[in-house]
mmCIF file of the N, C-alpha and C atoms, coordinates in Angstrom:
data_MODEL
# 
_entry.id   MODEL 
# 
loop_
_atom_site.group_PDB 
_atom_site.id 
_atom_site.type_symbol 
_atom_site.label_atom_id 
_atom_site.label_alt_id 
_atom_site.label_comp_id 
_atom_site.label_asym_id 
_atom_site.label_entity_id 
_atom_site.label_seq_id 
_atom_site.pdbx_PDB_ins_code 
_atom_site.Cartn_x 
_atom_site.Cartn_y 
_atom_site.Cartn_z 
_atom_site.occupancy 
_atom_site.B_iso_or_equiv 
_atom_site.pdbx_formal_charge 
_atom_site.auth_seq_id 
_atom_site.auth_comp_id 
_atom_site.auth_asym_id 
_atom_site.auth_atom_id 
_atom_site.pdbx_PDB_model_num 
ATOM 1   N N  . UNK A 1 1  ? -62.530 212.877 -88.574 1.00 0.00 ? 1  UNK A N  1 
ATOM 2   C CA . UNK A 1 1  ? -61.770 212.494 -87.405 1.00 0.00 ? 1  UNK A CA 1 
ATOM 3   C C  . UNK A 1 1  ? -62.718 212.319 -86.216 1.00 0.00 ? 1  UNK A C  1 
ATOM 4   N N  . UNK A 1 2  ? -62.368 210.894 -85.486 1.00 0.00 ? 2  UNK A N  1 
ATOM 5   C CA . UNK A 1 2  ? -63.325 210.936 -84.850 1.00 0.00 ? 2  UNK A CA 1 
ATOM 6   C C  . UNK A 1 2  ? -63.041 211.719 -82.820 1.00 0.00 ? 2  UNK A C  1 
ATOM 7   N N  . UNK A 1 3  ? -63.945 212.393 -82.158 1.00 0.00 ? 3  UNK A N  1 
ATOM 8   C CA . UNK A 1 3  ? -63.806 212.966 -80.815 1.00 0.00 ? 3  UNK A CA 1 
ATOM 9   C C  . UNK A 1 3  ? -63.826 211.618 -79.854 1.00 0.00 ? 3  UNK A C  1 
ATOM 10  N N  . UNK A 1 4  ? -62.800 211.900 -78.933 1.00 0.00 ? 4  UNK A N  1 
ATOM 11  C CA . UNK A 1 4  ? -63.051 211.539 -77.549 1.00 0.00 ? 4  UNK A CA 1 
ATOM 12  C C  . UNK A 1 4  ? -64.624 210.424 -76.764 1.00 0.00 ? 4  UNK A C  1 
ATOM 13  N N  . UNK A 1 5  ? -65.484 211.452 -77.538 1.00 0.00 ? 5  UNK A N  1 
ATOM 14  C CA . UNK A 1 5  ? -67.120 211.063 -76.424 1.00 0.00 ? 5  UNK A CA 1 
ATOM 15  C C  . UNK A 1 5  ? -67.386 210.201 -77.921 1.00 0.00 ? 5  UNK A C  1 
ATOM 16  N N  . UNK A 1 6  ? -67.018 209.867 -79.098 1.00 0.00 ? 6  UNK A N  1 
ATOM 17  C CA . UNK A 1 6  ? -67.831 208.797 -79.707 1.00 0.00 ? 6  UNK A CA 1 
ATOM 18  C C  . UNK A 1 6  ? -67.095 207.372 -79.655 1.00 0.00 ? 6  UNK A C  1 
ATOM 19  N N  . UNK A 1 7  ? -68.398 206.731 -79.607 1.00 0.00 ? 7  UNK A N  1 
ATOM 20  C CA . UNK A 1 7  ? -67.950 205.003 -79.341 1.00 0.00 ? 7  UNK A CA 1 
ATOM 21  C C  . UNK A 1 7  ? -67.127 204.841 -80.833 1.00 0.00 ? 7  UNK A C  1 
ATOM 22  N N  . UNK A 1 8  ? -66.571 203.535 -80.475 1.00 0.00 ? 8  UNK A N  1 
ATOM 23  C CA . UNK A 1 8  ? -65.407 202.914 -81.459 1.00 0.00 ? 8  UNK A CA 1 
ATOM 24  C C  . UNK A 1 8  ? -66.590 201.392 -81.270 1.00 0.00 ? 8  UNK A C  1 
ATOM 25  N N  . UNK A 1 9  ? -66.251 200.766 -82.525 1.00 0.00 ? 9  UNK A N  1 
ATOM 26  C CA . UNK A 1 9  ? -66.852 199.472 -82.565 1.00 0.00 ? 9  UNK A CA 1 
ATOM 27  C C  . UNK A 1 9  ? -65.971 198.528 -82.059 1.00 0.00 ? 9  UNK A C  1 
ATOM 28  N N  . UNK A 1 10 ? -64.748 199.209 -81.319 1.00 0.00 ? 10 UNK A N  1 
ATOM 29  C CA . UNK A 1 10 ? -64.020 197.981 -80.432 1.00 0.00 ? 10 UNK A CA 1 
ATOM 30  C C  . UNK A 1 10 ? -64.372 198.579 -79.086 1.00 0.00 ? 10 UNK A C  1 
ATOM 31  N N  . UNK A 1 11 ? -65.094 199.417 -78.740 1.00 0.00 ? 11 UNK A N  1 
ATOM 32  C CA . UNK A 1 11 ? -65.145 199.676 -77.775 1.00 0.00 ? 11 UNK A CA 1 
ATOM 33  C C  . UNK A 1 11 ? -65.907 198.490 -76.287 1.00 0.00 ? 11 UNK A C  1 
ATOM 34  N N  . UNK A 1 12 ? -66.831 197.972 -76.852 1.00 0.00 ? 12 UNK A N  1 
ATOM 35  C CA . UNK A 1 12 ? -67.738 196.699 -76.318 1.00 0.00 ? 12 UNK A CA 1 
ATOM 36  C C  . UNK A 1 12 ? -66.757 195.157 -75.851 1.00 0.00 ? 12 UNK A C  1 
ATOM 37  N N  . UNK A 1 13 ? -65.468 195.314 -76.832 1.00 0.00 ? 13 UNK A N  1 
ATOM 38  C CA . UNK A 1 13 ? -64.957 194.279 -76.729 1.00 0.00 ? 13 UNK A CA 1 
ATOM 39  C C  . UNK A 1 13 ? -64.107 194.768 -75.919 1.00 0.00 ? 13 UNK A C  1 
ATOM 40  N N  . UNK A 1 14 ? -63.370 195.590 -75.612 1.00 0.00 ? 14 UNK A N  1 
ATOM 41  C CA . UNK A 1 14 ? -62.584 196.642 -74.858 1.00 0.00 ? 14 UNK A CA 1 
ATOM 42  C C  . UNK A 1 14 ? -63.061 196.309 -73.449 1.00 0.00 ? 14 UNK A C  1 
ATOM 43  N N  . UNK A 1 15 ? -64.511 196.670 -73.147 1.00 0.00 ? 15 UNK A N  1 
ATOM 44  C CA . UNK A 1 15 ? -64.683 196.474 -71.570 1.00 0.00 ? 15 UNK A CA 1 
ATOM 45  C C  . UNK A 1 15 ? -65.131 195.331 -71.172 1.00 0.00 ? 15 UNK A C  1 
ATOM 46  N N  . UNK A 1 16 ? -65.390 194.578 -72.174 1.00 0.00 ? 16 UNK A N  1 
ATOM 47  C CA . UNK A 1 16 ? -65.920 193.105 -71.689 1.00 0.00 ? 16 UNK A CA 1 
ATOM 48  C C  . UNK A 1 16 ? -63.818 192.380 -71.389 1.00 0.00 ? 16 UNK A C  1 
ATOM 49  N N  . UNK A 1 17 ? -63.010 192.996 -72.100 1.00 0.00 ? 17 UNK A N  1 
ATOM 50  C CA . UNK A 1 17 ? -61.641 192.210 -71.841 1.00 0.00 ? 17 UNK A CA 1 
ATOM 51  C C  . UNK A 1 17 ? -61.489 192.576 -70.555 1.00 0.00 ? 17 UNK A C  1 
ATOM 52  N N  . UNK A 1 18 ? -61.585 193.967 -70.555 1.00 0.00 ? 18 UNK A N  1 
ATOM 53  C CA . UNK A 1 18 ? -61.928 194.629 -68.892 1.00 0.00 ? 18 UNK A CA 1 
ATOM 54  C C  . UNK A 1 18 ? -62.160 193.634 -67.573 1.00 0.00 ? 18 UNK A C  1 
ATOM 55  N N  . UNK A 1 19 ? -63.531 193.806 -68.110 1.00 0.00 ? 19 UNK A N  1 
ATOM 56  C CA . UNK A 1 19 ? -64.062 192.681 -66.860 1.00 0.00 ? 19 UNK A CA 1 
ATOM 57  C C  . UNK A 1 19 ? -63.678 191.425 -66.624 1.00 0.00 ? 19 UNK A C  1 
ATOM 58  N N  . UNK A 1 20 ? -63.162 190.546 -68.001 1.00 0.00 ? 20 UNK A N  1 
ATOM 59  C CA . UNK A 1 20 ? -62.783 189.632 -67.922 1.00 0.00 ? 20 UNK A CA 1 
ATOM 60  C C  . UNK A 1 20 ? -61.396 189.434 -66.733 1.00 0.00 ? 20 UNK A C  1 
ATOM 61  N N  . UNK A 1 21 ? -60.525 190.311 -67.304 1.00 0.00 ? 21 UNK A N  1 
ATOM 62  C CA . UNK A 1 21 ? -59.166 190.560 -66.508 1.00 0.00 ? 21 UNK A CA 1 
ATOM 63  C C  . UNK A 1 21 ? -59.700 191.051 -64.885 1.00 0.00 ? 21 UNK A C  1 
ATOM 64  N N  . UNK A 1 22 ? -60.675 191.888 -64.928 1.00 0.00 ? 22 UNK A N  1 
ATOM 65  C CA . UNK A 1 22 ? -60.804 191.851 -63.367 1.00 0.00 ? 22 UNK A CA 1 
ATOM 66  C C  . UNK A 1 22 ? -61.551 190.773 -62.603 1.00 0.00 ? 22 UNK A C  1 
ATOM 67  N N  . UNK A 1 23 ? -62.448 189.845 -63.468 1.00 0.00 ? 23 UNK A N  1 
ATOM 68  C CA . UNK A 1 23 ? -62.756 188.613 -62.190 1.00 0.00 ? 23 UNK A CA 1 
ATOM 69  C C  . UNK A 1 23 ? -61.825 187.674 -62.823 1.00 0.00 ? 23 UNK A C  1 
ATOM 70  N N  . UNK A 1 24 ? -60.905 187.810 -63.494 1.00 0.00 ? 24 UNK A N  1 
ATOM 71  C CA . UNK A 1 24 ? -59.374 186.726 -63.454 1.00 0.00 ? 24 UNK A CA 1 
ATOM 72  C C  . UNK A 1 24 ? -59.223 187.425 -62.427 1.00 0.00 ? 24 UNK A C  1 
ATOM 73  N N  . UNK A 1 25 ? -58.535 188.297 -61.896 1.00 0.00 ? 25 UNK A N  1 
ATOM 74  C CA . UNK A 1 25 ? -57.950 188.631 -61.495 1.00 0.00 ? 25 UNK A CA 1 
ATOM 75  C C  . UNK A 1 25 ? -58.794 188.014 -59.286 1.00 0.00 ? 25 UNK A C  1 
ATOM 76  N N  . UNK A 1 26 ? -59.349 188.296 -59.309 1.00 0.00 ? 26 UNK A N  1 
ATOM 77  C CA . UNK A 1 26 ? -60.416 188.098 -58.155 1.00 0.00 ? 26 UNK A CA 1 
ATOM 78  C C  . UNK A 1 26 ? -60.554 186.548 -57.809 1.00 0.00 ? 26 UNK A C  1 
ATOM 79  N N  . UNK A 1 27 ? -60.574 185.870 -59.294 1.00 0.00 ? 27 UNK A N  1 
ATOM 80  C CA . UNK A 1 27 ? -60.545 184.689 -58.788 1.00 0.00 ? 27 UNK A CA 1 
ATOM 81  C C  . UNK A 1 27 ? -59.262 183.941 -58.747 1.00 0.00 ? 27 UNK A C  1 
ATOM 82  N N  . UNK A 1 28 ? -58.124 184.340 -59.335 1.00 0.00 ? 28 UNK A N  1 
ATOM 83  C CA . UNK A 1 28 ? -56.818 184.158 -58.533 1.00 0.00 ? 28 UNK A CA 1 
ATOM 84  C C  . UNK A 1 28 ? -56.705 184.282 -57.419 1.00 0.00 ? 28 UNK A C  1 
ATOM 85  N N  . UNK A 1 29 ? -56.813 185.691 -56.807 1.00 0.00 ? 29 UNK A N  1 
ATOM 86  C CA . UNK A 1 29 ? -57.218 185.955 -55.207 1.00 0.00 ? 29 UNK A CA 1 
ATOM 87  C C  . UNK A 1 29 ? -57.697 185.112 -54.327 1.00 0.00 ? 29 UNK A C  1 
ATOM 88  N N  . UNK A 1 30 ? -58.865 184.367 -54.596 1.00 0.00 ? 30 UNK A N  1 
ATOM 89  C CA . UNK A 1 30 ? -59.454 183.385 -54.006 1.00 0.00 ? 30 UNK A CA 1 
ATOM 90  C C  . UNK A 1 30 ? -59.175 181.995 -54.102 1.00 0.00 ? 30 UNK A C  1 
ATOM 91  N N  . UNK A 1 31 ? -58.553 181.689 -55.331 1.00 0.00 ? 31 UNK A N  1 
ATOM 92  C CA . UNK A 1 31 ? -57.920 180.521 -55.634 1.00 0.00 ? 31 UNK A CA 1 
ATOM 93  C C  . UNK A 1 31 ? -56.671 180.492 -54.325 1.00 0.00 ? 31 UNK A C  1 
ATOM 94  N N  . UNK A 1 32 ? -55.590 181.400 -54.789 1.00 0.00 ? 32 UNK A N  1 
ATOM 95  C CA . UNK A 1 32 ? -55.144 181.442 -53.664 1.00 0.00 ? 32 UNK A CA 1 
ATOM 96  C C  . UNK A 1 32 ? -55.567 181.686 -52.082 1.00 0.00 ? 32 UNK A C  1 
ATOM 97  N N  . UNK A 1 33 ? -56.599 181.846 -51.884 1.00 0.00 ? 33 UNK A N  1 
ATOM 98  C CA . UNK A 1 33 ? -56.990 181.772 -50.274 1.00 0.00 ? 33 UNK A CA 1 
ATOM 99  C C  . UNK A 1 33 ? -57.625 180.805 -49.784 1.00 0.00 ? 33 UNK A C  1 
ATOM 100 N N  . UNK A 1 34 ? -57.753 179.936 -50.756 1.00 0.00 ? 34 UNK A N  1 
ATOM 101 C CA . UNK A 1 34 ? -58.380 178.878 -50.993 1.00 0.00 ? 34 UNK A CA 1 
ATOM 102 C C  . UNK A 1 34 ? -56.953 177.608 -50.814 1.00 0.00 ? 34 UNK A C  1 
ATOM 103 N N  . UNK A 1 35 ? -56.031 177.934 -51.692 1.00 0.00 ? 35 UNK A N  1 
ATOM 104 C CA . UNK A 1 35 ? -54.665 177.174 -51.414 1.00 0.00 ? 35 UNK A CA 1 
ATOM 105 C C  . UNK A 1 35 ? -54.504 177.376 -50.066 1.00 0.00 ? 35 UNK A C  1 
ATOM 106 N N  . UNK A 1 36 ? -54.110 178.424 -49.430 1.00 0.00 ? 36 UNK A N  1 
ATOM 107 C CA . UNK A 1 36 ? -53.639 178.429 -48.384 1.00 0.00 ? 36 UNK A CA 1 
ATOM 108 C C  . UNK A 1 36 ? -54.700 178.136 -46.962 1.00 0.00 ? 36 UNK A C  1 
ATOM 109 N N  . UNK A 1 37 ? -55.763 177.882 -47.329 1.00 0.00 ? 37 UNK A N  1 
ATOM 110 C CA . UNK A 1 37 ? -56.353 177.429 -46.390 1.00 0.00 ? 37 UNK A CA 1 
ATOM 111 C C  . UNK A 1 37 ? -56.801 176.129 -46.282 1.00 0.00 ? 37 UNK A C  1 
ATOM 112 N N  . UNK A 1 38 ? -56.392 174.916 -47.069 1.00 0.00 ? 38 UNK A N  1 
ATOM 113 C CA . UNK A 1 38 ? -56.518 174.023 -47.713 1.00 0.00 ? 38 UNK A CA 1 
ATOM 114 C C  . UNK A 1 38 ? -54.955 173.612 -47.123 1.00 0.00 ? 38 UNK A C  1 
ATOM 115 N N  . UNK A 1 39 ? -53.926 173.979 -47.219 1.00 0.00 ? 39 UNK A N  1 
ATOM 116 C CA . UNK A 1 39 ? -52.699 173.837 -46.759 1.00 0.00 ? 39 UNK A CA 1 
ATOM 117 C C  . UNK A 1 39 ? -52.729 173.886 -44.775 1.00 0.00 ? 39 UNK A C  1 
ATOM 118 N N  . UNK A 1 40 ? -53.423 174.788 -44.724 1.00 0.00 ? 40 UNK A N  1 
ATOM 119 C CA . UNK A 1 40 ? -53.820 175.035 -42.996 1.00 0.00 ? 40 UNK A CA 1 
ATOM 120 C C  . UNK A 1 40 ? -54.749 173.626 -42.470 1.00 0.00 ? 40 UNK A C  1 
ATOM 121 N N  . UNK A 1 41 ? -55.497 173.274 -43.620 1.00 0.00 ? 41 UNK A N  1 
ATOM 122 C CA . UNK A 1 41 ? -56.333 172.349 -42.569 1.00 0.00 ? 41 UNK A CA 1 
ATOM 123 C C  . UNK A 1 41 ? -55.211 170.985 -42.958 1.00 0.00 ? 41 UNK A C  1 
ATOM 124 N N  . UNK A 1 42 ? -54.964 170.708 -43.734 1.00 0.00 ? 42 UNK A N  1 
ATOM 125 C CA . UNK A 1 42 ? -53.697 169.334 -44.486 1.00 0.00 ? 42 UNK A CA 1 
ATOM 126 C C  . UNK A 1 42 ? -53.313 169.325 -42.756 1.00 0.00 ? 42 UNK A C  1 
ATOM 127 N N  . UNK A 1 43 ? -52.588 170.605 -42.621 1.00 0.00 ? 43 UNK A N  1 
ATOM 128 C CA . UNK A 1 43 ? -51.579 170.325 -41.616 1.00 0.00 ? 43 UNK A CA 1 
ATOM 129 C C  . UNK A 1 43 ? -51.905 170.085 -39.972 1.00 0.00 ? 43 UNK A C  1 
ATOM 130 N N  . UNK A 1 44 ? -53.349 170.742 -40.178 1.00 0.00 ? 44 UNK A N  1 
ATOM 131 C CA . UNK A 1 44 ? -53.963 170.457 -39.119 1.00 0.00 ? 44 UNK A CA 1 
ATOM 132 C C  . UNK A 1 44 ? -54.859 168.712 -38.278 1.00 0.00 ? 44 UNK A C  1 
ATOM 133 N N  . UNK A 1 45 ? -55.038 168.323 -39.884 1.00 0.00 ? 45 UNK A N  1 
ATOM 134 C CA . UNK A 1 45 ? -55.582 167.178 -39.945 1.00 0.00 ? 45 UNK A CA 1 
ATOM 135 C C  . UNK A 1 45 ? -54.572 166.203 -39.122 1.00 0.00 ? 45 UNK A C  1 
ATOM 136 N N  . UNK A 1 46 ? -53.089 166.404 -40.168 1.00 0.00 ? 46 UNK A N  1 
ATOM 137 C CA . UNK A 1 46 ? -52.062 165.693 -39.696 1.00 0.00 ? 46 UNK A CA 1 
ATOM 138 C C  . UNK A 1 46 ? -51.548 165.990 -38.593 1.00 0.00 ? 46 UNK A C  1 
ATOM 139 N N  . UNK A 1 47 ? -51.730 166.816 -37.799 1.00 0.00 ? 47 UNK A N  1 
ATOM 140 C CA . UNK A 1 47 ? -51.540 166.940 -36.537 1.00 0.00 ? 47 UNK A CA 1 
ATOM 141 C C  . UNK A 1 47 ? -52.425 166.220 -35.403 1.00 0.00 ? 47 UNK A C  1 
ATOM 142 N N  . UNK A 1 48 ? -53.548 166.308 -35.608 1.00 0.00 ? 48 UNK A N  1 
ATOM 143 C CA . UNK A 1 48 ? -54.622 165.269 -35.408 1.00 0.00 ? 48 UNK A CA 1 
ATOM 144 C C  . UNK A 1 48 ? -54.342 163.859 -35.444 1.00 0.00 ? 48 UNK A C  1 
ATOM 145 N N  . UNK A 1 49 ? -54.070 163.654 -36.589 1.00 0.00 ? 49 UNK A N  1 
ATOM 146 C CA . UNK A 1 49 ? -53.860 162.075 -36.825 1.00 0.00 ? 49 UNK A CA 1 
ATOM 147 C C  . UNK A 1 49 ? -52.865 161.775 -36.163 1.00 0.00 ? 49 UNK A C  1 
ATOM 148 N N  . UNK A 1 50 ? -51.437 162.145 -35.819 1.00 0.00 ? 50 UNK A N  1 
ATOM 149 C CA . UNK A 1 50 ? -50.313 162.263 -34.929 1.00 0.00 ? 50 UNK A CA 1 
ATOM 150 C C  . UNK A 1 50 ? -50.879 161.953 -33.294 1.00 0.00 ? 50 UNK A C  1 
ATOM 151 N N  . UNK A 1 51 ? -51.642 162.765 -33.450 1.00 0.00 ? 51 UNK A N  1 
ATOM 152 C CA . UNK A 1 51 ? -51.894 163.126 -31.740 1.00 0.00 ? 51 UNK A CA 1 
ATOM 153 C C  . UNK A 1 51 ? -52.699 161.689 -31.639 1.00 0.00 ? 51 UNK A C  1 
ATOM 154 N N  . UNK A 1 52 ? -53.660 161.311 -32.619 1.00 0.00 ? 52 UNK A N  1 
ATOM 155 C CA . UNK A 1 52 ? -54.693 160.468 -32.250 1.00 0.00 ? 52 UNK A CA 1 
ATOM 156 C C  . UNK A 1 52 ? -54.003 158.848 -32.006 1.00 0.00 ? 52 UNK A C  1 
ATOM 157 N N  . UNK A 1 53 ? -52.861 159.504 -33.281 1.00 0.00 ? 53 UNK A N  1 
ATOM 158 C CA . UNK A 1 53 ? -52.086 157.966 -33.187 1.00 0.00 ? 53 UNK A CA 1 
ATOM 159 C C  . UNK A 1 53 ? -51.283 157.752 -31.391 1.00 0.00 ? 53 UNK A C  1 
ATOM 160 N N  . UNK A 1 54 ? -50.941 158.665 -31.096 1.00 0.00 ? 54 UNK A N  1 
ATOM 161 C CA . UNK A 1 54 ? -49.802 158.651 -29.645 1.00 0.00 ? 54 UNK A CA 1 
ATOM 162 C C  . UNK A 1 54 ? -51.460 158.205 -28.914 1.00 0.00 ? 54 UNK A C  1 
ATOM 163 N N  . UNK A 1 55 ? -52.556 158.771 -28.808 1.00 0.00 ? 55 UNK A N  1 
ATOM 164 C CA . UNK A 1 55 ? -53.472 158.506 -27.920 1.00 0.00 ? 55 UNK A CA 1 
ATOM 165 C C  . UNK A 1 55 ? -53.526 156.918 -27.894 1.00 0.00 ? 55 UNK A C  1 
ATOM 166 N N  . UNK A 1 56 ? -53.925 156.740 -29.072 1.00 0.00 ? 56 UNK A N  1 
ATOM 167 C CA . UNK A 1 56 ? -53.964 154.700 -29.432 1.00 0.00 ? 56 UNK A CA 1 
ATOM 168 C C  . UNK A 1 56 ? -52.725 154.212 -28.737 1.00 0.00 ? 56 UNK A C  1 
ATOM 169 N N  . UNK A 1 57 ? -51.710 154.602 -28.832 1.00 0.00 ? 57 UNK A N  1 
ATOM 170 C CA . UNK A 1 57 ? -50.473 153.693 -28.034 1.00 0.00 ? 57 UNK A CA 1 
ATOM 171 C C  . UNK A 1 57 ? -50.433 153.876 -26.827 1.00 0.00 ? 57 UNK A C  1 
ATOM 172 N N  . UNK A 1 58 ? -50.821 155.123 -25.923 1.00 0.00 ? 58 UNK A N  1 
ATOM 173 C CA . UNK A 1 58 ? -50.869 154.814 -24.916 1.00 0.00 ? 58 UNK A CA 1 
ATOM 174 C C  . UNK A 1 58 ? -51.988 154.377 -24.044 1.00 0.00 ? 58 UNK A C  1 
ATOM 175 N N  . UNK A 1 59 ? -53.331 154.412 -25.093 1.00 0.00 ? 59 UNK A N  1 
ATOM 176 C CA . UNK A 1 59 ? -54.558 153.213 -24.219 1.00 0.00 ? 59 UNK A CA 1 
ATOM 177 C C  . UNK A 1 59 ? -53.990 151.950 -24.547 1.00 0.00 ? 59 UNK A C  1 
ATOM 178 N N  . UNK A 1 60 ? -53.253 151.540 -25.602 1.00 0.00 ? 60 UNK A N  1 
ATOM 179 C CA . UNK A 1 60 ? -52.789 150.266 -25.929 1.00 0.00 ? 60 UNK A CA 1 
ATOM 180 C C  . UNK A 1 60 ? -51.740 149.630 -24.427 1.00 0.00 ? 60 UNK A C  1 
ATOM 181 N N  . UNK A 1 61 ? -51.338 150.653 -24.434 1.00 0.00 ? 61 UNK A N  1 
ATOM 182 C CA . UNK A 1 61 ? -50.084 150.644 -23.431 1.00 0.00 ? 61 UNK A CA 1 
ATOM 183 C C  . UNK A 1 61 ? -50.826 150.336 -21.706 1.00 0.00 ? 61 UNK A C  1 
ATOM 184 N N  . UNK A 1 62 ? -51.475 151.343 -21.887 1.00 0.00 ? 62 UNK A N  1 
ATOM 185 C CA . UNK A 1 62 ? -52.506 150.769 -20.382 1.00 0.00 ? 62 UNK A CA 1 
ATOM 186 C C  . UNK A 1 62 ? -53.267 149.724 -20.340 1.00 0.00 ? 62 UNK A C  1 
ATOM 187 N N  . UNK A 1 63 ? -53.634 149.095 -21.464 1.00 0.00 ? 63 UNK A N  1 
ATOM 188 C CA . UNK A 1 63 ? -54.322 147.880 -21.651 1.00 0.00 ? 63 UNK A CA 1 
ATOM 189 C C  . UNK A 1 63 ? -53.616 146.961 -21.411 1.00 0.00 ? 63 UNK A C  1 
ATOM 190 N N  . UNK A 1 64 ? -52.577 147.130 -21.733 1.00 0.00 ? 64 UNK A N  1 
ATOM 191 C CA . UNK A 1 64 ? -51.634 145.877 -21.819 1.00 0.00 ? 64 UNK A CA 1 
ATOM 192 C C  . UNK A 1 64 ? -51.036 145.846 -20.515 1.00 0.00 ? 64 UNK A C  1 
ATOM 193 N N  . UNK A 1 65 ? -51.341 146.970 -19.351 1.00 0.00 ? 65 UNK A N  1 
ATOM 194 C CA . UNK A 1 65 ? -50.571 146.616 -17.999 1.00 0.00 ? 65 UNK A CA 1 
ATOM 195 C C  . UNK A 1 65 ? -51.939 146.310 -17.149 1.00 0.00 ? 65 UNK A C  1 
ATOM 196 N N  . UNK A 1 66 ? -53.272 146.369 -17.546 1.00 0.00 ? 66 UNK A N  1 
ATOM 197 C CA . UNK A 1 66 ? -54.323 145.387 -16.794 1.00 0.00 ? 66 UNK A CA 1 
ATOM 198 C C  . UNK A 1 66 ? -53.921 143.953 -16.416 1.00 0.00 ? 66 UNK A C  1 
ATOM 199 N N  . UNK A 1 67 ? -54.937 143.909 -15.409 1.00 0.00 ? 67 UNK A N  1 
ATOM 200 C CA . UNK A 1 67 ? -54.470 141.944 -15.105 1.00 0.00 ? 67 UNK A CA 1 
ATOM 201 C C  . UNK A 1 67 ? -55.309 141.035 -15.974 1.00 0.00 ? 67 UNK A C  1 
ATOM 202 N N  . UNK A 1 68 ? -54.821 140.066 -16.248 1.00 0.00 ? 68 UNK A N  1 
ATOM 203 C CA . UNK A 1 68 ? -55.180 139.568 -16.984 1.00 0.00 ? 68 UNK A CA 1 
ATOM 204 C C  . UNK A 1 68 ? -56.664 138.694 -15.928 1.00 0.00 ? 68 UNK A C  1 
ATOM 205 N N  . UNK A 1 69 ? -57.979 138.368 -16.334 1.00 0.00 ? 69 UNK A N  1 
ATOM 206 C CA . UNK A 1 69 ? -58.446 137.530 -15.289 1.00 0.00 ? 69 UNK A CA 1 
ATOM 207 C C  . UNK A 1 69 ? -58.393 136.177 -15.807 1.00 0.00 ? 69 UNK A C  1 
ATOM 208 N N  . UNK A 1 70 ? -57.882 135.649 -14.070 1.00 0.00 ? 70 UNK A N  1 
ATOM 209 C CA . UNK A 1 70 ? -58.076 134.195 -13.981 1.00 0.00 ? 70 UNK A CA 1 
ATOM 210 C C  . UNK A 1 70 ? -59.287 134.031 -14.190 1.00 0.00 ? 70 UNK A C  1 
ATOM 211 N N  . UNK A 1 71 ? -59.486 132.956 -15.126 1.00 0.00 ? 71 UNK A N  1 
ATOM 212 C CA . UNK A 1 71 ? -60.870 131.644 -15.179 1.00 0.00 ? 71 UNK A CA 1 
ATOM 213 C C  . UNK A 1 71 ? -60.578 130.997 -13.920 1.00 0.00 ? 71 UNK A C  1 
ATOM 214 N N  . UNK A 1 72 ? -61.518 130.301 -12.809 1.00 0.00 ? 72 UNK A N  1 
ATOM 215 C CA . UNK A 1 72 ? -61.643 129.061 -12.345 1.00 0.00 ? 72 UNK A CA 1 
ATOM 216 C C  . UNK A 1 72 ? -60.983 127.873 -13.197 1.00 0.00 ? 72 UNK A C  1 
ATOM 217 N N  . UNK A 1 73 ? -59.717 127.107 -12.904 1.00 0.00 ? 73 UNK A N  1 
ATOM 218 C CA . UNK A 1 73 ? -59.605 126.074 -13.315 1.00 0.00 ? 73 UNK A CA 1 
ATOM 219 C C  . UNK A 1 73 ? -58.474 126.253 -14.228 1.00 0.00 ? 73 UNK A C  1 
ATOM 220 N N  . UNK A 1 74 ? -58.115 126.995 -14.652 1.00 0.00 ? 74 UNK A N  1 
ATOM 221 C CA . UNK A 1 74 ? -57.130 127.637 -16.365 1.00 0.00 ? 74 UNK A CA 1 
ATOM 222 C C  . UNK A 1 74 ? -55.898 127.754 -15.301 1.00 0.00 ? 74 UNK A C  1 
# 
């Protein structure tokens, strides 16, 4: 019968599943912080692009109330 303190020949495969499950586990973690910060800039971008678009319409908008210049002769 075997004690407590002697190795098992599954024992090697035992802590390597170990480790495996704990950097799964770690890199879920980061996967997800990774989603959600990836979701933060999406929305940030598009907020940007929003803003940049209203900026374009209203230089468009001031452009379009300049005077136009007369040529000599036209």
């Amino acid at each position: 019968m075997q004690t407590m303190s002697e190795n098992t020949p599954l024992d090697p495969v035992l802590e390597r599943v170990e480790r495996l499950i704990v950097r799964y586990e770690e890199l879920k973690r980061t996967n997800d912080l990774l989603s959600s910060q990836v979701e933060a800039l999406t929305q940030e971008r598009d907020s940007l692009k929003s803003r940049l678009q209203a900026a374009r319409s209203r230089i468009d908008g001031l452009l379009d109330r300049l005077p136009v210049e007369v040529k000599d002769g036209a």
